[in-house]
SEROFI-373687 format. One record per residue (C-alpha): chain; residue number from 1; z, x, y. Coordinates in Angstrom, 1 decimal. Layout:
N
["A" NUM [Z X Y]]
...
% end
This chain:
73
["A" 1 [14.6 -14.9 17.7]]
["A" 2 [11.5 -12.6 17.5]]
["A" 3 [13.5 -10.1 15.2]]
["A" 4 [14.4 -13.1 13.3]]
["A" 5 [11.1 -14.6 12.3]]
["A" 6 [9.9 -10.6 11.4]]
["A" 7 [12.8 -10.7 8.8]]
["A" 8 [12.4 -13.8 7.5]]
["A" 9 [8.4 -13.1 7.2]]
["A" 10 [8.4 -9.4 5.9]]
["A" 11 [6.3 -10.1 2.8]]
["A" 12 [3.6 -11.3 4.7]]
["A" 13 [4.4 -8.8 7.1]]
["A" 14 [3.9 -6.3 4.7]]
["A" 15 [0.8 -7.7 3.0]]
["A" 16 [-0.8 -7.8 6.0]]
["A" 17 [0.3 -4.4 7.7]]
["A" 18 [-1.4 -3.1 3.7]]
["A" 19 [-4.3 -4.7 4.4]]
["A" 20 [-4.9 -3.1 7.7]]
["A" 21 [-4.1 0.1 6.5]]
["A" 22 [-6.5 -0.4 3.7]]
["A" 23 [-9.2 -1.2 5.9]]
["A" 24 [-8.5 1.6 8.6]]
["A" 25 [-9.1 4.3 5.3]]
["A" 26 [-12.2 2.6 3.2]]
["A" 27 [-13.6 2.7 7.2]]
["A" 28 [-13.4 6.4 7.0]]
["A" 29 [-16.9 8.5 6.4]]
["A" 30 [-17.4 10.1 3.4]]
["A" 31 [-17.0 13.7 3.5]]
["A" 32 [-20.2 15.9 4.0]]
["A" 33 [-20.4 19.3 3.0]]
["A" 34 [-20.3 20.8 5.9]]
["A" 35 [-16.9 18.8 7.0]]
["A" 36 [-13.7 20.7 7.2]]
["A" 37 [-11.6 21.3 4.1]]
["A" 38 [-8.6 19.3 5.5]]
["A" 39 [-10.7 16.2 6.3]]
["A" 40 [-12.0 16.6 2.4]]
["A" 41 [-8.1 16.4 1.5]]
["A" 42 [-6.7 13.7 4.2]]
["A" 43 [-9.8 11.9 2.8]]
["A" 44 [-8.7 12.2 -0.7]]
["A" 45 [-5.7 11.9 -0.2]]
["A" 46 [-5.4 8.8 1.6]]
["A" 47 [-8.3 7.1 -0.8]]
["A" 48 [-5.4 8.1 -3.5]]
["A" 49 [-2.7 6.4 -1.8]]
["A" 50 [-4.5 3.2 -0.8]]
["A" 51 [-5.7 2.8 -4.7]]
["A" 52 [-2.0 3.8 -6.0]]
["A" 53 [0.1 1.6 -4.5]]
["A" 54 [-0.9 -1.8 -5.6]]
["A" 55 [-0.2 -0.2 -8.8]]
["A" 56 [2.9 1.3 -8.2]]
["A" 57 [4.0 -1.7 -6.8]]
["A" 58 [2.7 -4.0 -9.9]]
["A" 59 [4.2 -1.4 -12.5]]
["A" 60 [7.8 -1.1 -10.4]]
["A" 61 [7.9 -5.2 -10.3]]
["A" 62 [8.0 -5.3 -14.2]]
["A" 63 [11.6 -2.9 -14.3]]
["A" 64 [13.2 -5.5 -11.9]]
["A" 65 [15.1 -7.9 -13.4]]
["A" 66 [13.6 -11.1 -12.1]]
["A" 67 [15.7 -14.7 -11.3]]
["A" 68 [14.8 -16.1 -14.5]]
["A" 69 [15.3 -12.7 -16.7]]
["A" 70 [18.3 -14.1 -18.5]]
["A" 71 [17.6 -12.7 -21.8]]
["A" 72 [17.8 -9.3 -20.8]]
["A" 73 [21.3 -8.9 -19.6]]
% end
């Protein structure tokens, strides 16, 4: 029943489990210079990903054929 209500909710699950992640990397200090060079990257690095993937996501909706794209195909 548990596993059930997950599935039938994984937008929102998704949405929100984003918008957690989000939060847990803008929460992270900006790098110093005298930080480590692989916090500098995981801190770019996750900054990247966190700003790409609304993008991606928005970009890769637009090449699905939606229920009302009729014309198309």
């Amino acid at each position: 029943m548990f596993w059930d209500y997950l599935y039938e909710h994984r937008a929102v699950i998704a949405v929100v489990a984003y918008w957690i992640f989000s939060n847990l990397v803008e929460s992270l200090d900006t790098p110093q210079p005298t930080d480590s060079r692989r916090y500098k990257y995981w801190f770019t690095f996750l900054h990247s990903v966190v700003g790409s993937l609304p993008r991606i996501l928005n970009t890769k909706s637009k090449w699905l054929p939606g229920p009302d794209d009729t014309k198309n195909g």
